[in-house]
Every structure is written in structure tokens, then in C-alpha cells.
C-alpha positions in Angstrom: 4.7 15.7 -12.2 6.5 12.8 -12.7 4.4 9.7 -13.8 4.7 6.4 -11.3 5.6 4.2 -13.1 5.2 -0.1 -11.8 7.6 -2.6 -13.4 6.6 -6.4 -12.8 9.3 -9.5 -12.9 7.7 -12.9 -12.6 10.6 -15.9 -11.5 11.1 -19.0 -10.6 14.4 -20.5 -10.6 16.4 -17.9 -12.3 19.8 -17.5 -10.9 21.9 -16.7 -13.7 20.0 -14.1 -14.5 17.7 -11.9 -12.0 20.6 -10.2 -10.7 21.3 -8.5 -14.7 17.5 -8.0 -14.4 17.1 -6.3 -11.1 20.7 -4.2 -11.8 19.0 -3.1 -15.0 16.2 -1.4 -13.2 19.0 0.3 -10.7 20.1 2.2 -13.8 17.5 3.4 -14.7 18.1 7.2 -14.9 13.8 7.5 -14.5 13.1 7.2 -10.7 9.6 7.1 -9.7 9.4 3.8 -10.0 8.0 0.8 -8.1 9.3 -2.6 -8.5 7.3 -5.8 -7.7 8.7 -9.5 -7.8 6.5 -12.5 -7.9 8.7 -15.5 -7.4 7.3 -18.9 -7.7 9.0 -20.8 -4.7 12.8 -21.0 -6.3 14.7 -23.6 -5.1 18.0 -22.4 -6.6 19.7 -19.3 -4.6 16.8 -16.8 -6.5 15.2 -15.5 -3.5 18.8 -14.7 -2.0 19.6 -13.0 -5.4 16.0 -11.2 -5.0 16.7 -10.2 -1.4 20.1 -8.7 -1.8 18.8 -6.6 -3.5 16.0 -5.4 -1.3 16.9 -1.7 -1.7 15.1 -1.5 -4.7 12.4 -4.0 -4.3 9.0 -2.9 -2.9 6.9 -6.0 -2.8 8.3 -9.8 -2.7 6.2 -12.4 -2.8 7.6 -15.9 -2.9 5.6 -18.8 -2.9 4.6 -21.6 -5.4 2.2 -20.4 -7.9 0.4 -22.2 -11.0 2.2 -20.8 -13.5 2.7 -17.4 -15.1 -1.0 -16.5 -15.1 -1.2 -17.1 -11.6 2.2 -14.9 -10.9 0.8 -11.8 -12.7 -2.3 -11.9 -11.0 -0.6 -11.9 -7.8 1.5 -9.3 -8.3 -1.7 -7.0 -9.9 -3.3 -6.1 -6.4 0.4 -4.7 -5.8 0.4 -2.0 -8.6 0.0 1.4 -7.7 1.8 3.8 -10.7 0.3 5.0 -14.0 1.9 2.9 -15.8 2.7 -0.7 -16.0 5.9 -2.6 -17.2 6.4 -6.5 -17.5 9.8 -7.4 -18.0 11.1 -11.3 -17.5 13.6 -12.3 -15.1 15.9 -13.3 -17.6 15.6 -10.0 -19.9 17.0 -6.3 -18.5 16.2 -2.7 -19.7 18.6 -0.5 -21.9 20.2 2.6 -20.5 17.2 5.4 -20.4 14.8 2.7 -21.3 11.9 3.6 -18.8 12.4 7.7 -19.4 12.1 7.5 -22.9 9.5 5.4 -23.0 7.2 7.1 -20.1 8.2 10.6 -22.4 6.4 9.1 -25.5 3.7 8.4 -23.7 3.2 11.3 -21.7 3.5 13.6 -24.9 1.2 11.3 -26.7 -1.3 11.4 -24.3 -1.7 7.9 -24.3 -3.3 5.9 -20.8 
């Protein structure tokens, strides 16, 4: 059984670079993933970046927040897999990131 695994991407006014972020995630070869965004009321085209790409994007939330504290715990009630990923909106995953890493774990045992 494949491992669920939940990746979290706070944002607020990242344009330039979401779209790498969220495309990074796409190619991942690892695919029982869920993906959460927690925006924090972008006024730059974000959210339409976000929503293009709402194939991939299980939970949305955009609305103004306090800060990053407050965007993670919003996004916290959201997560359902085993294991839990942060990655920034202006970072992306290398190729066969999330397999190898859920591999280590799973052969390590580790929770």
C-alpha cells in the first residue's frame, strides 16, 4: 500500500513563481498525493495561477491570513495522508523527489 502522502504550499503574492511550484508537484512520478494551498489574499494574478491549475489542487483557501503561522494552521485541518510536506511557493521538488523520500521512510520505519 502506497503511503498518502499531503504536500502544503503557503502564498501570498507569488506570481513568478507558484506556477514552477505547482508544475513541480505534476511531475512527480509518486501519485498518492494530496495537495493543499493556503493563499493569503494575493492581489497579483496568484489565485488565477493557483486556479489553472485546479486539476491537481485539492483544497484552496484564499483569504487574508496573519502571517505564515496563521497559513499553516489553516491548512492543518485539511491534511489527511501519512505523511506531510511543506514546500514554499517559490521553491519546487526535483524529479522523483516525493518517491524517494516516502521509500526512505517507509523502509526505515520512521512516522
Amino acid at each position: 500500500m502506497q503511503h498518502k502522502v499531503s504536500v502544503l504550499t503557503i502564498v501570498k503574492n507569488a506570481e513568478l513563481t507558484i506556477g514552477k511550484t505547482i508544475e513541480s508537484l505534476k511531475l512527480q512520478s509518486y501519485n498518492n498525493l494530496q495537495y493543499i494551498i493556503i493563499d493569503g489574499g494575493s492581489t497579483d494574478s496568484t489565485k488565477k495561477i493557483i486556479e489553472s491549475h485546479s486539476d491537481v489542487v485539492d483544497v484552496f483557501i484564499s483569504e487574508p491570513d496573519s502571517g505564515t503561522s496563521d497559513a499553516v494552521n489553516k491548512g492543518l485541518p485539511h491534511i489527511d495522508g501519512q505523511y506531510v510536506v511543506w514546500i514554499s511557493a517559490d521553491d519546487w521538488f526535483g524529479e522523483n523527489f516525493l518517491y524517494t523520500a516516502v521509500e526512505a521512510l517507509t523502509r526505515s520505519n520512521a512516522d
